[in-house]
C-alpha positions in Angstrom: -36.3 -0.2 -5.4 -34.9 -3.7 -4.6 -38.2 -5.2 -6.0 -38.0 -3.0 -9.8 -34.3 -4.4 -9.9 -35.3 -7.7 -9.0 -38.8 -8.3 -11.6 -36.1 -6.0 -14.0 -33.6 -8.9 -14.3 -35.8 -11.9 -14.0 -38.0 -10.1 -17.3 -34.9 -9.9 -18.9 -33.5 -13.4 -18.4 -37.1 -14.9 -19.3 -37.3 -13.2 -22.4 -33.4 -12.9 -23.7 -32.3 -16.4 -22.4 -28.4 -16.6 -22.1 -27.3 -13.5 -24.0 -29.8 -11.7 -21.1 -27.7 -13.6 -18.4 -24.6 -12.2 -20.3 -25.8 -8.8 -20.6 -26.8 -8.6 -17.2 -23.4 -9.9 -15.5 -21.3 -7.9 -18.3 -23.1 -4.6 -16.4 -22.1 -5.7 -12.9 -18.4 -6.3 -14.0 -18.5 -2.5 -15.9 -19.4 -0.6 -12.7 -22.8 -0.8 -13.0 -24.5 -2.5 -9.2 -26.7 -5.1 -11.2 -26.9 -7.7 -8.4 -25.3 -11.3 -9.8 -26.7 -12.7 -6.2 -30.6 -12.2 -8.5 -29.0 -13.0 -11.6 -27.1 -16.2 -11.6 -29.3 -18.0 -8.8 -32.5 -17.3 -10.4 -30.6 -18.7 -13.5 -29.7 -21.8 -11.3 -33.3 -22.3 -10.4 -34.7 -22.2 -14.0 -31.7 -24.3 -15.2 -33.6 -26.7 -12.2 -36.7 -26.0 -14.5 -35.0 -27.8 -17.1 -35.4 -24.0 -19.1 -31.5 -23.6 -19.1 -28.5 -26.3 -18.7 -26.3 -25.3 -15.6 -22.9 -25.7 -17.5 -24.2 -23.1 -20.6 -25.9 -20.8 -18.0 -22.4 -20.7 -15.7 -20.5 -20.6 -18.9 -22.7 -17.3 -20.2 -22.6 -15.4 -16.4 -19.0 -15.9 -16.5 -18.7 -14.6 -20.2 -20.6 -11.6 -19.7 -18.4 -11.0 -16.1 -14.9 -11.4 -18.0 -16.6 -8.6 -21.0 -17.8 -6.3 -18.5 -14.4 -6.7 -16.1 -12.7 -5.7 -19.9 -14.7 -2.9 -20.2 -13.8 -1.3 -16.9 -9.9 -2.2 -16.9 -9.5 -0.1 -20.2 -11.4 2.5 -18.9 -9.2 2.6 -15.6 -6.0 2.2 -18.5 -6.6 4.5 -20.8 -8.2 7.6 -18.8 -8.2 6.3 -14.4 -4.8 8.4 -13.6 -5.8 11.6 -14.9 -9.0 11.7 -13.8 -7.6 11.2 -10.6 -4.3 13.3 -10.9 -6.8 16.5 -11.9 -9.8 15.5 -9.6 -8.3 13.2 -7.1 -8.1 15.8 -4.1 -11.8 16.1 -4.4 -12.4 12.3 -3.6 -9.5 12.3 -1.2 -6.9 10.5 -3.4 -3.9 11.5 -3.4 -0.7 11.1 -6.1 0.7 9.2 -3.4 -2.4 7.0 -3.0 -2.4 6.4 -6.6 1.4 5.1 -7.0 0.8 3.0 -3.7 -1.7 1.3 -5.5 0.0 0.5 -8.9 3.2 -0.8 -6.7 0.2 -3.1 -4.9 -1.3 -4.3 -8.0 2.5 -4.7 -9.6 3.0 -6.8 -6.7 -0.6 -8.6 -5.8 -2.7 -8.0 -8.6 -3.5 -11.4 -9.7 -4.0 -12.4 -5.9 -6.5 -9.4 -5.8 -8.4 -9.5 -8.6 -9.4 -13.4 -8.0 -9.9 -12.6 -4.6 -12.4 -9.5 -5.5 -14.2 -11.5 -7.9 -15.7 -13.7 -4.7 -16.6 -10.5 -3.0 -19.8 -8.7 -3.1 -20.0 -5.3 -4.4 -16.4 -5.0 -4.4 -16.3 -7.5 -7.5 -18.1 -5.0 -9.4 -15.7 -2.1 -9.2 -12.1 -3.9 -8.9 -11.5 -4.1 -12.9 -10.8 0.1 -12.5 -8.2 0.2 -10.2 -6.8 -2.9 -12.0 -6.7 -1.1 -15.4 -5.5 1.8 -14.0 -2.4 0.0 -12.6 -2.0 -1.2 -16.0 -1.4 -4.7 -14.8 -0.6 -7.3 -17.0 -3.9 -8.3 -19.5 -3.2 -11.7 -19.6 -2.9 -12.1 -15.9 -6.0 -9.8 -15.2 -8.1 -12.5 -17.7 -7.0 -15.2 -16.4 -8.0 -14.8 -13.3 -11.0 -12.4 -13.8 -11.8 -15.6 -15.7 -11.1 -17.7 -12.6 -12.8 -15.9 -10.3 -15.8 -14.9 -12.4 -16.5 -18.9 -13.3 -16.4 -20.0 -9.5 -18.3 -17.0 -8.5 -21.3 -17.5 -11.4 -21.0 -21.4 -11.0 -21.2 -21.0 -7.0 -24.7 -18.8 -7.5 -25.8 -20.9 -10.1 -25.9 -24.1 -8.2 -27.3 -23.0 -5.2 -30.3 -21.3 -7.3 -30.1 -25.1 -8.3 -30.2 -26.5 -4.9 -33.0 -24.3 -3.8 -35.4 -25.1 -6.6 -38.8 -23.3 -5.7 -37.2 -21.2 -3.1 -34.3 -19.6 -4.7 -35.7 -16.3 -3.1 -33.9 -17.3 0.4 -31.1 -17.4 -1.2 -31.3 -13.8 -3.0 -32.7 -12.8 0.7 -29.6 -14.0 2.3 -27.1 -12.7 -0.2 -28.5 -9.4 -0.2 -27.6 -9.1 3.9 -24.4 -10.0 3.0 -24.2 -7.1 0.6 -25.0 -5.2 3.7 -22.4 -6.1 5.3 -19.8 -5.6 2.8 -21.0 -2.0 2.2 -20.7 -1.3 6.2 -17.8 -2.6 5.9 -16.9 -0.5 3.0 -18.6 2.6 4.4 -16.3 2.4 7.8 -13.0 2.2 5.1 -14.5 5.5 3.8 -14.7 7.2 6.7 -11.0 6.1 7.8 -9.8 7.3 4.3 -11.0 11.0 4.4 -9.8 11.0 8.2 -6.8 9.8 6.7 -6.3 12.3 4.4 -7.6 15.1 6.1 -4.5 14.3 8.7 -2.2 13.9 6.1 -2.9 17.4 4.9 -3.3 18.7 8.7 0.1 17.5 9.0 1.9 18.9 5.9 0.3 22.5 6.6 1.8 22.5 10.0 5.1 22.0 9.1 
């Protein structure tokens, strides 16, 4: 599977040049697990190639991430609370969850979205919950911005670095997706523990 998405994005960069690099990190930022850790150092090592200039190719996988970040923030803004309000209790959210999280992202938004940006697989999906806070658009650019440029320029230049062997460094970022996703996996499993209490609790009383 890994492979298909792999030759997938390096066909597309080869043939579509930047706006492919675009399009592909545009995906990632909408919700859509496109890997940047294959797109943006593979871009790197064919910007060592001399086929694209680092700046233009950082510059594009940055674009595409602030377009695709847009995409999911109005999604989460326009239709996120009451999808959750009227299907919540199925994915163990409660009302209570969700106005905990707008009074986080009222209060740390711009802290977290920069922050998320640097993070595998949690980059990908933090625009939502952003959006769905309704947190300041201007703030949420500026530092999806931020975030997305050191994030694209980071990949980029060590694609760069490694020259014929930029596969190590896919190989190494993929384990780190592992981890993030145990990681992520174990927060799920304390969140419907969590909530299962919660309702243990309120049906005793």
């Amino acid at each position: 599977m890994l492979e298909q998405i792999v030759s997938f994005i390096i066909h597309t960069i080869e043939v579509s040049g930047y706006a492919g690099v675009a399009v592909l990190m545009a995906l990632e930022s909408a919700n859509i697990p496109v890997p940047s850790e294959i797109i943006m150092p593979f871009s790197g090592f064919l910007a060592w190639k001399g086929t694209f200039v680092f700046w233009i190719v950082v510059f594009f996988g940055a674009l595409g991430n602030v377009l695709g970040s847009l995409f999911s923030y109005y999604l989460g803004f326009w239709g996120g609370r009451r999808f959750f309000e009227k299907y919540g209790r199925y994915l163990f959210i409660t009302r209570h969850d969700l106005e905990l999280s707008e009074r986080l992202f009222r209060k740390y938004g711009a802290v977290t979205v920069f922050v998320a940006r640097l993070l595998p697989v949690v980059r990908t999906f933090i625009s939502f919950p952003a959006g769905m806070a309704k947190m300041n658009l201007g703030k949420f650019l500026i530092y999806t911005s931020l975030g997305s440029f050191f994030w694209s320029a980071l990949l980029a230049f060590l694609g760069l670095k490694a020259g014929e062997n930029w596969t190590n460094v896919e190989i190494y970022f993929r384990r780190f997706d592992w981890l993030i996703i145990g990681i992520l996996l174990l927060l799920g499993v304390w969140w419907i523990w969590r909530h299962v209490k919660i309702i243990h609790n309120e049906n005793s009383k």
